[in-house]
N, C-alpha and C positions, 0 to 999 in steps of 0.2 A: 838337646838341652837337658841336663840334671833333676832329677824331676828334686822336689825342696820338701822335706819329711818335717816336721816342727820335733825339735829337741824333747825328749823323756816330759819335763818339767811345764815345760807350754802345755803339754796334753793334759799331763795332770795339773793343770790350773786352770782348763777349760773346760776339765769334768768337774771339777769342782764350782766354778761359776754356773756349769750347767744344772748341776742340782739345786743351788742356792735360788738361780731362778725360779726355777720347778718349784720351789719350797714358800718360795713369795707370793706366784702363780696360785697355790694352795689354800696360804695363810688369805687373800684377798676374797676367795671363792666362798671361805668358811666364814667369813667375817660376815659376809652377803645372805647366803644362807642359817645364820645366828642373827641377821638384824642388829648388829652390831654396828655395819656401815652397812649405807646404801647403795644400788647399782646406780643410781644416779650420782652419789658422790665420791662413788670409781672410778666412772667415766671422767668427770670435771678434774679428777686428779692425773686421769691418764692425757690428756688434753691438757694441760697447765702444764705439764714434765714432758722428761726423756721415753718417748716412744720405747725403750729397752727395759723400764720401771716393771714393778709388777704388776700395776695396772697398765701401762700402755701396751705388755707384752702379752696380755690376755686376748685371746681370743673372745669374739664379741658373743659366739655359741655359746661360751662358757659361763661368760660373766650374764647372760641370758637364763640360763640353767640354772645357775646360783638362787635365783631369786624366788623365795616361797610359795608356790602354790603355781608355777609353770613348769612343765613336764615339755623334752625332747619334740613332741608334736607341735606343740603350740608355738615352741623356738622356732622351728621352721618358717613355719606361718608368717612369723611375727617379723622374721629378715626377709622374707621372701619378699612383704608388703613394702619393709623400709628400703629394700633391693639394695642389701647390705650381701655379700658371697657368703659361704662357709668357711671360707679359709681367712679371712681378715680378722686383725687382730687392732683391740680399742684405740690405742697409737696411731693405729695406719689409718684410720678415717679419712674420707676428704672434708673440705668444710658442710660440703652439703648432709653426705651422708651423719656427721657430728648432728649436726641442727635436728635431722631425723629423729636421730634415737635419744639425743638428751630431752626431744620435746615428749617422746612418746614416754620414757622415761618419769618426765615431772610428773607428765598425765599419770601414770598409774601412780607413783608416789601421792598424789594431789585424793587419790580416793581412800588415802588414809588406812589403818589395819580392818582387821579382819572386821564385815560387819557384823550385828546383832543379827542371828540368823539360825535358825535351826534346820539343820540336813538330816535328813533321813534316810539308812543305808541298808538297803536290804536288799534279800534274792534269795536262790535258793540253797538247799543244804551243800557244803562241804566247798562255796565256791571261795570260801578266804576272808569273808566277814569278819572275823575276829581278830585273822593276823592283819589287816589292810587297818582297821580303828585301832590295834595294838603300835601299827608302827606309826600312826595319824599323835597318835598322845604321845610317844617318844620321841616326836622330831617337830613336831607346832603346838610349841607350850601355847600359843594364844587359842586353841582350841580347847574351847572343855565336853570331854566325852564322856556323855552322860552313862549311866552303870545300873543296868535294869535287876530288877528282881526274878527270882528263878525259886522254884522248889525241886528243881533238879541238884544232884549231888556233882561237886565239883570234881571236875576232870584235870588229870596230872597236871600240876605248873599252875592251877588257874588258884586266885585268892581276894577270899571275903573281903571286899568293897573297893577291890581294883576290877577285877572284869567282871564279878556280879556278887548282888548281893545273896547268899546264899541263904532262903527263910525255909522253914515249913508250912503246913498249909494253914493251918492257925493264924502263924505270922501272915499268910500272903487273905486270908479272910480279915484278918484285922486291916490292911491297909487298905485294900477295897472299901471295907465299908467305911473308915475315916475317909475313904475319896482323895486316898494320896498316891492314886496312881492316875497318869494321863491315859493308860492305856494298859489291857493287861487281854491275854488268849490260852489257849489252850496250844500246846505247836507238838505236831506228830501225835496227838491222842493221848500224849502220854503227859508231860511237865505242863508247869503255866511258870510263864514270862509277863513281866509288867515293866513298867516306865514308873518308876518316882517322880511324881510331880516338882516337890519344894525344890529340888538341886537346881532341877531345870528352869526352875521361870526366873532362882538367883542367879544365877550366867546370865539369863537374856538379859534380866534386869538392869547387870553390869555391863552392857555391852559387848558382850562376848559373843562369840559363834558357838553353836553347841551341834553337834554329831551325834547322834542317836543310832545306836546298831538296834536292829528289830528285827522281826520275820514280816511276812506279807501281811496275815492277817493285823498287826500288831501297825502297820505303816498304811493302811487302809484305815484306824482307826484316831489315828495322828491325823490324817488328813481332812476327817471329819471334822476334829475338833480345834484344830490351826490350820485354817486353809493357806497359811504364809507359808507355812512348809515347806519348802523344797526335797521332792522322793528322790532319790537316788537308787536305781537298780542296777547291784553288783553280776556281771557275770562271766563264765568260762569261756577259755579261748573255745571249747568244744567240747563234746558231750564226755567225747571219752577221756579225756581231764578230767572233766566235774568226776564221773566216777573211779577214778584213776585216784585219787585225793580221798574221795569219802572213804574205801575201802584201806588207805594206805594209811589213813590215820591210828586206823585199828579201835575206833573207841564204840565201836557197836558191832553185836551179832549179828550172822550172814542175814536172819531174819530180820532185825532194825533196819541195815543198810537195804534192801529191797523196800521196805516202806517209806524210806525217804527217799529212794530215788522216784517210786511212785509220785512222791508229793515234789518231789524237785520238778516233776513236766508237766507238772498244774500251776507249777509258780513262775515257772519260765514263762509259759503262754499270757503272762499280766503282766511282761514286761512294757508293755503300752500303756499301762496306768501311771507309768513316773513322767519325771519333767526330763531325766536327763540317766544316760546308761553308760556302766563305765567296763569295760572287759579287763579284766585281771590277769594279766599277758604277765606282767610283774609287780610286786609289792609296792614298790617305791612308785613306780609310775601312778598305778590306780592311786594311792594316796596324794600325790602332786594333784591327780583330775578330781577328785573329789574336794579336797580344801578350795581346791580352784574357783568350785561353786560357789564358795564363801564369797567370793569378792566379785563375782560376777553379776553385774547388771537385773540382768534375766537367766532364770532355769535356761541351763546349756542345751548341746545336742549329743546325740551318743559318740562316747570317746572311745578310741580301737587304738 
């Protein structure tokens, strides 16, 4: 028998519906992750329509993934429990498996945005501190990250009253003594770092979740004075990363970089002082596990 080719023109209308969908698939995913729509009100639309829609045609991983403050791990988890496959897609549900996920769904939509909460993200030198709450403020506006003070000089790219405030010591004795810092230390012998109070207590005020990037000493004394706090400790896949990173940076002498890796296996060893540990495998991920805290219940357990 002849084997049946489809005509030039079929193919190219089938690549072209192939993209269209992909581009649907997209636009839904982005909607979800913008909070624009909901995965709940994905789902109810992939279920009311054509299983081929770009909601029905969604894979349930994905439209999972989509959703703010859960990260690749937790998706697992979370089908493993509703013993939904990996390869099913929103459409293809049975009734049962629907009723599953649209309830568990409501449930987390029913706990509302991010709570009033303040996280505290710390660890040691060079483990991505600044890029993990860099990319936390460019992709969940509902987080406000708080912006400590330094009397250290700022490093390439970095600018006064986005990643810190940049004072001298005057400045940083005056705010001290006005009592407008939550917190303030000495880090590596050498700069001081502090926490501005007023930002921080108008966020919580407002209902907001607030993110605080600190050092050890600096999240040791947060916890003194707000025992609600939730500690967060950032850390390397492995050692030879952590220093793989601090020396790649280039932003300190052969002799700096030896002092802080000194101080990096004193601050590692207090990783048992937090509520919850997050390994920095990837940017995007450690950010999904850390917001995550925002809306969880109770201080989590260490994420890998």
């Amino acid at each position: 028998m002849p084997r049946l080719t489809p005509p030039p023109v079929d193919r190219a209308a089938a690549a072209r519906a192939a993209v269209a969908a992909r581009r649907g698939r997209a636009a839904v995913k982005n909607a979800v992750a913008a909070r624009t729509r909901s995965a709940l009100d994905v789902a109810e639309a992939a279920w009311a329509g054509e299983p081929t829609s770009p909601e029905g045609s969604l894979r349930v991983r994905e439209l999972l993934t989509s959703i703010p403050g859960i990260g690749p791990t937790r998706v697992a988890r979370i089908m493993t429990e509703l013993g939904i496959a990996e390869s099913k897609r929103v459409g293809g549900l049975g009734v049962r498996q629907r009723r599953l996920l649209g309830d568990w769904l409501a449930a987390r939509e029913a706990k509302g945005r991010l709570r009033s909460r303040l996280v505290v993200l710390a660890g040691p030198t060079a483990v991505g501190k600044g890029t993990v709450s860099t990319y936390i403020r460019e992709n969940y506006p509902d987080v406000h990250l708080s912006v400590s003070a330094t009397t250290r000089a700022p490093r390439p790219g970095e600018v006064d009253g986005v990643h810190y405030y940049f004072v001298d010591d005057a400045e940083f004795d005056r705010m001290i003594r006005d009592r407008e810092l939550l917190e303030y230390a000495t880090v590596h012998n050498s700069y001081r770092y502090g926490t501005p109070r007023p930002p921080l207590d108008a966020a919580l005020n407002e209902g907001r979740s607030v993110l605080l990037e600190i050092d050890l000493q600096g999240a040791r004394l947060v916890r003194a004075a707000m025992p609600e706090a939730v500690l967060v400790f950032l850390l390397p896949p492995t050692w030879d990363e952590l220093v793989r990173r601090l020396i790649g940076r280039g932003t300190e002498d052969a002799t700096e970089q030896q002092r802080r890796l000194e101080t990096a296996k004193v601050e590692l060893a207090a990783q048992d002082e937090f509520d919850a540990r997050v390994v920095n495998h990837d940017v995007a991920e450690a950010a999904r596990e850390v917001v995550e805290l925002m809306t969880a219940p109770e201080p989590g357990r260490t994420r890998a």
